[in-house]
PQR file with spaces between the fields and no chain letter, atoms N, CA, C, O and H, PARSE charges and radii, in Angstrom:
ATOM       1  N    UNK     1       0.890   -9.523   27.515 -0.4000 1.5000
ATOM       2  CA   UNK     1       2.026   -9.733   26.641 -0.0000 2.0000
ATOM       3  C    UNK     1       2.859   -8.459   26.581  0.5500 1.7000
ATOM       4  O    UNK     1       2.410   -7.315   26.657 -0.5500 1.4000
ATOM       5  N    UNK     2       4.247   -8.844   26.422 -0.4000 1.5000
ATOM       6  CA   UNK     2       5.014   -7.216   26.074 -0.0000 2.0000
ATOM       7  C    UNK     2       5.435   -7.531   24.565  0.5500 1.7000
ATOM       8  O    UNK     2       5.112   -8.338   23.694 -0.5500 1.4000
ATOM       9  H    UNK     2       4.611   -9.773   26.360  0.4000 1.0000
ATOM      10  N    UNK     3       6.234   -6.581   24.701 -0.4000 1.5000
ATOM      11  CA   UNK     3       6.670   -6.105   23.291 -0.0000 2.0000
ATOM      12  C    UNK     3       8.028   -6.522   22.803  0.5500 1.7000
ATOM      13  O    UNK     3       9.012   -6.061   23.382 -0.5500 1.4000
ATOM      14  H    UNK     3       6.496   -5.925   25.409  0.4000 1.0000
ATOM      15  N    UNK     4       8.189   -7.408   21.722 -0.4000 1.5000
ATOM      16  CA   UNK     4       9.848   -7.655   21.514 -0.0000 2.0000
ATOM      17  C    UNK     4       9.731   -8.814   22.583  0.5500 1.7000
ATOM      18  O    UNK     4      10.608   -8.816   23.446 -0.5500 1.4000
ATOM      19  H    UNK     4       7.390   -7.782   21.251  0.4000 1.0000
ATOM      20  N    UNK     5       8.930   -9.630   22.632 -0.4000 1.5000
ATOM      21  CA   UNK     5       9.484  -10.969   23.710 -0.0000 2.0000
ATOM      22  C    UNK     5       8.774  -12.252   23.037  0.5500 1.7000
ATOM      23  O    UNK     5       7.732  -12.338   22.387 -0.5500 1.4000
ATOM      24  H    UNK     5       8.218   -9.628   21.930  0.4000 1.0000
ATOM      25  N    UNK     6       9.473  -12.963   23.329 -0.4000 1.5000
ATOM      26  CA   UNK     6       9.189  -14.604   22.862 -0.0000 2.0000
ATOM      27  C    UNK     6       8.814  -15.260   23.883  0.5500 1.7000
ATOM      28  O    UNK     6       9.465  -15.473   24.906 -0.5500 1.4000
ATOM      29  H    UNK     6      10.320  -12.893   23.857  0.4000 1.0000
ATOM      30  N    UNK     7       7.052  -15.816   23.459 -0.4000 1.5000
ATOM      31  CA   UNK     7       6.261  -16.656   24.582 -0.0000 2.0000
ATOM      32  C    UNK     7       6.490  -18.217   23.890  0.5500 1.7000
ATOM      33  O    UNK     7       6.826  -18.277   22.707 -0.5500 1.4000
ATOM      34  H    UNK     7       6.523  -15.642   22.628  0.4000 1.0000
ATOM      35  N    UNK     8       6.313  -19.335   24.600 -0.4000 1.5000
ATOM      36  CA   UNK     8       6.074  -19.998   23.785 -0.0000 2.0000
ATOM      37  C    UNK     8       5.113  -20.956   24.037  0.5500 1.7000
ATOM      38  O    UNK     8       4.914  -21.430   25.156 -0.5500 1.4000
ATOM      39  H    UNK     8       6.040  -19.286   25.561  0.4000 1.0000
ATOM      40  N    UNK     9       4.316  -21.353   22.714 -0.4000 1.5000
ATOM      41  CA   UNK     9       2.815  -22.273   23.673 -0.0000 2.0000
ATOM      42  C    UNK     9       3.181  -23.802   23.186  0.5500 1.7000
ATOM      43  O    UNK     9       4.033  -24.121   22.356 -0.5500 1.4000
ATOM      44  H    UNK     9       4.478  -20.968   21.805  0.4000 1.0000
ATOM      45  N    UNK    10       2.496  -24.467   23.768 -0.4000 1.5000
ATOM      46  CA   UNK    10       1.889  -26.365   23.457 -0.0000 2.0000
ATOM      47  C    UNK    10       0.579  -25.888   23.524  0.5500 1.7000
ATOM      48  O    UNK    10      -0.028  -24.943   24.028 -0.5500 1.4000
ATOM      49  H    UNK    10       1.804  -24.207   24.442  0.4000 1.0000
ATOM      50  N    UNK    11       0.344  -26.925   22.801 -0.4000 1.5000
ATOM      51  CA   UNK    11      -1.112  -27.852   22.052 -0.0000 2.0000
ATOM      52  C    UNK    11      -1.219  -29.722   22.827  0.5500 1.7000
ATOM      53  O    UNK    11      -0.294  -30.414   23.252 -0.5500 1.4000
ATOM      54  H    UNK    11       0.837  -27.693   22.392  0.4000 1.0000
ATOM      55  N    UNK    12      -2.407  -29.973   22.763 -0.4000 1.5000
ATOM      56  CA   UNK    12      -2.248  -31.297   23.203 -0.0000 2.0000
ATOM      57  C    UNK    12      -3.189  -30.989   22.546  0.5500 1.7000
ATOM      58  O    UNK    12      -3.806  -29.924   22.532 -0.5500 1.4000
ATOM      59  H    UNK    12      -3.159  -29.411   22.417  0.4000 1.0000
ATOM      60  N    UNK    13      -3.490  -32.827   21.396 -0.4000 1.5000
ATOM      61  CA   UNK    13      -3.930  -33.242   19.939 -0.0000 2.0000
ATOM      62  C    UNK    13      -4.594  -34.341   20.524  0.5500 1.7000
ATOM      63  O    UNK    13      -3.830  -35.025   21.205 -0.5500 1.4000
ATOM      64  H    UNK    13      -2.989  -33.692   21.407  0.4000 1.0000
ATOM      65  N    UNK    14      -5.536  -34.663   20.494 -0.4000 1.5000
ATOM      66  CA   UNK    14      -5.903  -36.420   20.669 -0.0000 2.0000
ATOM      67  C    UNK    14      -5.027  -36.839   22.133  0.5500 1.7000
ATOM      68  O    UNK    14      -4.630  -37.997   22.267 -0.5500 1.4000
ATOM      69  H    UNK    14      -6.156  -34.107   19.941  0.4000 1.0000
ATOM      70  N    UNK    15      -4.842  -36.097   22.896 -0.4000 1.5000
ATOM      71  CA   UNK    15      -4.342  -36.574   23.952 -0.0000 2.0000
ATOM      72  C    UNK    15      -2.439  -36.899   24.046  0.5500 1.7000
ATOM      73  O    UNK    15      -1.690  -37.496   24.819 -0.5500 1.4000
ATOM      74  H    UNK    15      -5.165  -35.157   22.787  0.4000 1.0000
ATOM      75  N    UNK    16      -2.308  -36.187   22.900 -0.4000 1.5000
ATOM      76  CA   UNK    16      -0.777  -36.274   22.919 -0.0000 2.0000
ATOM      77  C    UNK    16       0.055  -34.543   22.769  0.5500 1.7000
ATOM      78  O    UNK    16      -0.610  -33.902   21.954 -0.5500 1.4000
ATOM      79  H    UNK    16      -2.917  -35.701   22.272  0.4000 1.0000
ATOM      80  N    UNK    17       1.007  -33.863   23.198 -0.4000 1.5000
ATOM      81  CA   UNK    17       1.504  -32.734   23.352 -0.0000 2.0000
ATOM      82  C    UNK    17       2.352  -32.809   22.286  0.5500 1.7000
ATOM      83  O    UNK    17       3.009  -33.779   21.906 -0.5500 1.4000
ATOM      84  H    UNK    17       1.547  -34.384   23.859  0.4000 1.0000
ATOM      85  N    UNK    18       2.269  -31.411   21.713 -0.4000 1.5000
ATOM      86  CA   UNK    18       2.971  -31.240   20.496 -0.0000 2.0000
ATOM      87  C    UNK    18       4.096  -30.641   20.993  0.5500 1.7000
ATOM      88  O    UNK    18       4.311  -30.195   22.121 -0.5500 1.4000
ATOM      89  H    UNK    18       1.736  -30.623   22.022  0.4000 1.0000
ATOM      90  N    UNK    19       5.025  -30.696   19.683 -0.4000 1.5000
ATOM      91  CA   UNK    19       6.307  -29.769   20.252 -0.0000 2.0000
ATOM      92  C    UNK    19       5.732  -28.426   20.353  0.5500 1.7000
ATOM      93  O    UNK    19       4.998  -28.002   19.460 -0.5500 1.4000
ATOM      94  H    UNK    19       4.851  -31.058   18.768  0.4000 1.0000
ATOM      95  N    UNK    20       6.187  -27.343   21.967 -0.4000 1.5000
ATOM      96  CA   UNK    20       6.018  -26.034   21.750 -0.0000 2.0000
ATOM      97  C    UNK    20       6.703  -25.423   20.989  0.5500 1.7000
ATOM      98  O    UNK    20       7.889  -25.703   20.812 -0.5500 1.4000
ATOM      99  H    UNK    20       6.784  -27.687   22.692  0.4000 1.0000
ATOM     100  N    UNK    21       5.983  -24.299   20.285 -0.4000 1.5000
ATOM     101  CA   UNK    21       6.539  -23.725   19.559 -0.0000 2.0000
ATOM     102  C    UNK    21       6.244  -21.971   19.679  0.5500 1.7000
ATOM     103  O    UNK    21       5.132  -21.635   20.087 -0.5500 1.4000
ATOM     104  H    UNK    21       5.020  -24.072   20.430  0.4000 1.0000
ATOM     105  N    UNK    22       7.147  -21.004   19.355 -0.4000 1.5000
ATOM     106  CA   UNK    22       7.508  -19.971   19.661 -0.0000 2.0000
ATOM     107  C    UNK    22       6.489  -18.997   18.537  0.5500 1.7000
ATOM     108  O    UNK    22       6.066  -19.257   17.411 -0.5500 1.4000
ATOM     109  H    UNK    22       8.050  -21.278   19.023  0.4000 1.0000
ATOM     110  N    UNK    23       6.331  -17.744   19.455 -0.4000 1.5000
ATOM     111  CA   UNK    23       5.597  -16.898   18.798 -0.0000 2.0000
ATOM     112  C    UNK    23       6.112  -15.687   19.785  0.5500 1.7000
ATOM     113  O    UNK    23       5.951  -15.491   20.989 -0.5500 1.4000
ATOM     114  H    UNK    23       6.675  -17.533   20.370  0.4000 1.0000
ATOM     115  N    UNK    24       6.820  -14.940   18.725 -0.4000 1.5000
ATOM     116  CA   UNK    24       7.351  -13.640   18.695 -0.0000 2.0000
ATOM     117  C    UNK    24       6.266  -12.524   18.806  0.5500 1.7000
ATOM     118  O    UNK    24       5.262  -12.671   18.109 -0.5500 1.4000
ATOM     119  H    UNK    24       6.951  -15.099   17.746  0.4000 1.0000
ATOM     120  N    UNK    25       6.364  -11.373   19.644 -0.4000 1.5000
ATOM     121  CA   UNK    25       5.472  -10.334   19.651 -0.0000 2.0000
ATOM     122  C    UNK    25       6.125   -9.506   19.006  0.5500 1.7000
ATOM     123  O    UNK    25       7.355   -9.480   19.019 -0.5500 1.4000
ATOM     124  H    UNK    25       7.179  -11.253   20.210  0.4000 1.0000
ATOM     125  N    UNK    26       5.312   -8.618   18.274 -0.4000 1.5000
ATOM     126  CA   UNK    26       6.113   -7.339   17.583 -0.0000 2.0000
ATOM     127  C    UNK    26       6.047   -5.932   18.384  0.5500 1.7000
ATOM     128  O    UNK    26       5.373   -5.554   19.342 -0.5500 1.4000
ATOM     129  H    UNK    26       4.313   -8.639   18.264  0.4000 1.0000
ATOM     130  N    UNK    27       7.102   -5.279   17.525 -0.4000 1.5000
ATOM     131  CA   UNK    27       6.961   -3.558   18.278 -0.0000 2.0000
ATOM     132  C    UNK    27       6.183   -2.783   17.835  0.5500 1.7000
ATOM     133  O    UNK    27       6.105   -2.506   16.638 -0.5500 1.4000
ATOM     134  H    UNK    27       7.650   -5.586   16.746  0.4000 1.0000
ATOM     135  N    UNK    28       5.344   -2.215   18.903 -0.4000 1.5000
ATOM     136  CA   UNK    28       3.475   -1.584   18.704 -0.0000 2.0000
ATOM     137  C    UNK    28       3.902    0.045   17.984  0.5500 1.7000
ATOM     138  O    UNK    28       3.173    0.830   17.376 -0.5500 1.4000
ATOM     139  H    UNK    28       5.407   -2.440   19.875  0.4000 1.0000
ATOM     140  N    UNK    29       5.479    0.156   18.366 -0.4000 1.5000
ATOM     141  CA   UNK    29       5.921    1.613   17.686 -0.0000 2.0000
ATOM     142  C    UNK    29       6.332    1.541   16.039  0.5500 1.7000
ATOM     143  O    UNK    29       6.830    2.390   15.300 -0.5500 1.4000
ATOM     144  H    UNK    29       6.071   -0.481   18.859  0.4000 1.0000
ATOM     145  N    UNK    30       5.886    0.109   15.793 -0.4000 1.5000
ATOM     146  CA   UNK    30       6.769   -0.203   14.459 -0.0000 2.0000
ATOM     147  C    UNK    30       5.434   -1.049   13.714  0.5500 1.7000
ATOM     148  O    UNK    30       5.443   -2.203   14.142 -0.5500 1.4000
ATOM     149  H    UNK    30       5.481   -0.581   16.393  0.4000 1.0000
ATOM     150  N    UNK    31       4.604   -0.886   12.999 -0.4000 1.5000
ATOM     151  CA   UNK    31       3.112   -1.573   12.925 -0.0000 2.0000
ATOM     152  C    UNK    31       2.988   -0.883   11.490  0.5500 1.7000
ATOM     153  O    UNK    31       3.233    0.273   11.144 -0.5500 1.4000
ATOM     154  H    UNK    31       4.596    0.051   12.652  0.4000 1.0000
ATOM     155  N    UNK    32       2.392   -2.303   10.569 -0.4000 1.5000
ATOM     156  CA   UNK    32       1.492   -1.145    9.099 -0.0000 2.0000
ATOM     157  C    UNK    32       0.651   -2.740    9.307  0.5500 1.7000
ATOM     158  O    UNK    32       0.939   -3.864    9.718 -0.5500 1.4000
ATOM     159  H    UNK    32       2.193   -3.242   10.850  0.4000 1.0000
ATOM     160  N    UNK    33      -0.551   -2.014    8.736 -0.4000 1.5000
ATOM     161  CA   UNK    33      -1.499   -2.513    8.666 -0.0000 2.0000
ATOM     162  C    UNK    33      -2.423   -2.673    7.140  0.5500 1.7000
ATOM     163  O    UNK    33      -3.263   -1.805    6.900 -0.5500 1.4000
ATOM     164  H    UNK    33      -0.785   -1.101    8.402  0.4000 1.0000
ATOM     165  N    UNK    34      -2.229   -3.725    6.229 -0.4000 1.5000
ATOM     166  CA   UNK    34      -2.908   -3.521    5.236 -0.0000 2.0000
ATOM     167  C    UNK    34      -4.344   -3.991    4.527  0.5500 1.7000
ATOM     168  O    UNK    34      -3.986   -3.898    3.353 -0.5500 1.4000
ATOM     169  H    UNK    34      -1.547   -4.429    6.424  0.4000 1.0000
ATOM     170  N    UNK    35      -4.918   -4.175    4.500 -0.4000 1.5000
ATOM     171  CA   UNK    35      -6.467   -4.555    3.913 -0.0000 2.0000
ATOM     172  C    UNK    35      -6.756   -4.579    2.810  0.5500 1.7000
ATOM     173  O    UNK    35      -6.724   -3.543    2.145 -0.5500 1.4000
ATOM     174  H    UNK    35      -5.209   -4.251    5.454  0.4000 1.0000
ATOM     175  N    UNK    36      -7.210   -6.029    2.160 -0.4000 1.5000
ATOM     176  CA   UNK    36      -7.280   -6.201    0.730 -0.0000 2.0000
ATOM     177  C    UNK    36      -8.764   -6.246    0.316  0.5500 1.7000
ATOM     178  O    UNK    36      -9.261   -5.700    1.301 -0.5500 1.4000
ATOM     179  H    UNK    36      -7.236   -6.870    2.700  0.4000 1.0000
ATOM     180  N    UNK    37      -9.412   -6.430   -0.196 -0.4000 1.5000
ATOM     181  CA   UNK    37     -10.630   -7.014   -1.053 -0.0000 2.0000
ATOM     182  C    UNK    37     -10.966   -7.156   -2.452  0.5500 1.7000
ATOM     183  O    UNK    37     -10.845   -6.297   -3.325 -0.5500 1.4000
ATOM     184  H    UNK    37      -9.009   -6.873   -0.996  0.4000 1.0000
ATOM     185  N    UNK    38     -11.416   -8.380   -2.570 -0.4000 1.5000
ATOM     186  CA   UNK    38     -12.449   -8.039   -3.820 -0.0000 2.0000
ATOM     187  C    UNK    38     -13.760   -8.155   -3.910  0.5500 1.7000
ATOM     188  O    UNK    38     -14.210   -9.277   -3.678 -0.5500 1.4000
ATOM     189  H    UNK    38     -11.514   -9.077   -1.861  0.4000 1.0000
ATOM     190  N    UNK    39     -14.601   -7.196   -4.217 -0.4000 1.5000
ATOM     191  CA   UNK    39     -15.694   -7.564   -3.984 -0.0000 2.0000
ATOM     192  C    UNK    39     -16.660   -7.827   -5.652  0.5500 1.7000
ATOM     193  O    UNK    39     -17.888   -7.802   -5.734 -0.5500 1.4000
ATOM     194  H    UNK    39     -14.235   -6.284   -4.405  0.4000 1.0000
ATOM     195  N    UNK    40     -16.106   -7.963   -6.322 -0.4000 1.5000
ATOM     196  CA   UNK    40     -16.521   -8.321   -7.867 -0.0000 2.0000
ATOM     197  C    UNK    40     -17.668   -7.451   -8.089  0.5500 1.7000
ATOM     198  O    UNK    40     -18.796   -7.923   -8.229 -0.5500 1.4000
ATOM     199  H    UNK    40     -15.109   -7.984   -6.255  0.4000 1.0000
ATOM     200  N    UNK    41     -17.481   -6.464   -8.118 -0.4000 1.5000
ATOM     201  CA   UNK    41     -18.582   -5.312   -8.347 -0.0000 2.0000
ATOM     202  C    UNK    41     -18.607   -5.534  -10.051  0.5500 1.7000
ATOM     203  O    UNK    41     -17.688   -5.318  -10.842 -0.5500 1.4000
ATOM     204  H    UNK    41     -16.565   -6.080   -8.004  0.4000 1.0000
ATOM     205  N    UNK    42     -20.557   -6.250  -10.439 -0.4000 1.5000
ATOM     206  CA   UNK    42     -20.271   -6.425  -11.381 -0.0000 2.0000
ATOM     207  C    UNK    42     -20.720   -7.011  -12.476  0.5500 1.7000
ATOM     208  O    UNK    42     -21.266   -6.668  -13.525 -0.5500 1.4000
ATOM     209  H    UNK    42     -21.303   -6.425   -9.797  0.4000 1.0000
ATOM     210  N    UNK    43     -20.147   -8.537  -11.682 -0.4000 1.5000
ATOM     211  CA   UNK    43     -19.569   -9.955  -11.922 -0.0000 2.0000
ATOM     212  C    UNK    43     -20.854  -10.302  -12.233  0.5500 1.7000
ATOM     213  O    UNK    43     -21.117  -10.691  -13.371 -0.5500 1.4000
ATOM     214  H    UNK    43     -19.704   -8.816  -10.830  0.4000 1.0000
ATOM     215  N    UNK    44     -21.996  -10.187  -11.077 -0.4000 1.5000
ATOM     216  CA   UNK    44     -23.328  -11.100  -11.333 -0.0000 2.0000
ATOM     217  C    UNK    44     -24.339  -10.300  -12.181  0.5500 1.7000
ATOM     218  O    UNK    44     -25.487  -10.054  -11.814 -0.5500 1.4000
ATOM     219  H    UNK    44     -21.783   -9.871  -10.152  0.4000 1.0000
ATOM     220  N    UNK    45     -23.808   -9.932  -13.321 -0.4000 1.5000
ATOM     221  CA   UNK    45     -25.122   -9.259  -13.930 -0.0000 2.0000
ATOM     222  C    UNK    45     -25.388  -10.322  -14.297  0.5500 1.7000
ATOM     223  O    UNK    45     -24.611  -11.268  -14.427 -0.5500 1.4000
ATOM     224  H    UNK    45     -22.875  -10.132  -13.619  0.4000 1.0000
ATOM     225  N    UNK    46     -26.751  -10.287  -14.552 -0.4000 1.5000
ATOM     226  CA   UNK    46     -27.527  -11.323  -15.543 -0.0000 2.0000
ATOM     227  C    UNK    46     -27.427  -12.605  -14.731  0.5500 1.7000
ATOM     228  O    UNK    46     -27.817  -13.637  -15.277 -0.5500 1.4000
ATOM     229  H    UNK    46     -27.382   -9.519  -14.447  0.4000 1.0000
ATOM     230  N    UNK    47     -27.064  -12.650  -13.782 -0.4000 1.5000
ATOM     231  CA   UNK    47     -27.049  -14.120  -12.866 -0.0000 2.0000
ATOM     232  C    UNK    47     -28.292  -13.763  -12.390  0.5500 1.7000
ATOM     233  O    UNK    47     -28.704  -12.607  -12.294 -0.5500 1.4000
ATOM     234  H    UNK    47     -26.747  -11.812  -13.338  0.4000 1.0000
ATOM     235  N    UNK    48     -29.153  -15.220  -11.959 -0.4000 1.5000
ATOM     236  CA   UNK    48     -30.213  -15.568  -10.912 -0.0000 2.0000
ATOM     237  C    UNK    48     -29.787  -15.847   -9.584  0.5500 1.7000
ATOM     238  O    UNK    48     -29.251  -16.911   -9.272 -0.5500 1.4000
ATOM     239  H    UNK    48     -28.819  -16.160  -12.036  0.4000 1.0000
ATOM     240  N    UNK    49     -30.013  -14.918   -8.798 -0.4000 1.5000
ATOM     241  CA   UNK    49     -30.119  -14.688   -7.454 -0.0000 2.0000
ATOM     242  C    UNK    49     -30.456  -15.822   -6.539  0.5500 1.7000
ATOM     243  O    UNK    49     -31.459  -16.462   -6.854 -0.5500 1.4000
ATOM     244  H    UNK    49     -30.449  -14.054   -9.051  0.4000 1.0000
ATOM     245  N    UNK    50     -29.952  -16.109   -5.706 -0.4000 1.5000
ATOM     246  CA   UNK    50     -30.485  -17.158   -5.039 -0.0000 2.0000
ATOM     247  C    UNK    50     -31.550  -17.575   -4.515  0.5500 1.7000
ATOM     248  O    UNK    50     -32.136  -18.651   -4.396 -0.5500 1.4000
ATOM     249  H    UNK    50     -29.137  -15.589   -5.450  0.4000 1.0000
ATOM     250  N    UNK    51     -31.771  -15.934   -4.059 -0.4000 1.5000
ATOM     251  CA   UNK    51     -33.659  -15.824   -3.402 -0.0000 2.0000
ATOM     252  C    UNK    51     -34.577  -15.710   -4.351  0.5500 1.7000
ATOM     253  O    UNK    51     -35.735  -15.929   -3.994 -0.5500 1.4000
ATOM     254  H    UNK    51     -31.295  -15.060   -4.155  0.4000 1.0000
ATOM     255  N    UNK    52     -34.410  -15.463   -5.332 -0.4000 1.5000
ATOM     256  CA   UNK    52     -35.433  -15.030   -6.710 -0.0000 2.0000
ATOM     257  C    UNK    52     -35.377  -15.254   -8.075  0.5500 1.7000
ATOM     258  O    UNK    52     -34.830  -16.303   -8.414 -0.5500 1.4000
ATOM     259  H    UNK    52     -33.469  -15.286   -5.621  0.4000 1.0000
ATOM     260  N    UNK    53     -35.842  -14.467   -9.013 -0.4000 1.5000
ATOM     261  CA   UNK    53     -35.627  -14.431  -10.385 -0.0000 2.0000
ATOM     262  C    UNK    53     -34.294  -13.720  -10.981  0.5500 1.7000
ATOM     263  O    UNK    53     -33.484  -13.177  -10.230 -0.5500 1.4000
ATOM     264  H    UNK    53     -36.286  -13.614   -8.738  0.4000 1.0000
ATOM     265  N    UNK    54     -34.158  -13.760  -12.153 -0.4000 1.5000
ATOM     266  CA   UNK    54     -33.106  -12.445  -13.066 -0.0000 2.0000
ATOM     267  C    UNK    54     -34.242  -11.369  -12.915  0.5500 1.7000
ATOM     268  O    UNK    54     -35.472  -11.370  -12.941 -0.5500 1.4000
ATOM     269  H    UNK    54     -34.817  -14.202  -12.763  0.4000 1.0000
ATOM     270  N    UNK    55     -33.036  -10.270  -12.710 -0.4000 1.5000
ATOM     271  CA   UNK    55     -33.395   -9.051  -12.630 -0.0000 2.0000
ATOM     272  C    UNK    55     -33.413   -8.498  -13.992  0.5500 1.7000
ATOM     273  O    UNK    55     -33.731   -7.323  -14.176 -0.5500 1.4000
ATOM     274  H    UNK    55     -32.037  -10.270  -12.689  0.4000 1.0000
């Protein structure tokens, strides 16, 4: 793939072709990257564990 160019793909569903549709590449000099989570640090006190007892 390059950079700044429009490929465009089909799908065939159950034996029938979809409309193709376009997918833009972006510029690798122009990129942010962000990463979310939650990890509920916390949340399960006093819950019963799946493998065991309350702690």
């Amino acid at each position: 793939m390059k950079a700044e160019k429009t490929y465009w793909y089909q799908v065939k569903v159950d034996g029938t072709w979809q409309a193709a549709q376009p997918v833009k590449t972006g510029n690798p000099d122009d990129f942010t990257f962000m990463y979310v989570g939650d990890p509920q640090v916390g949340v399960s006190t006093g819950q019963t564990p799946a493998e065991g007892s309350a702690k």
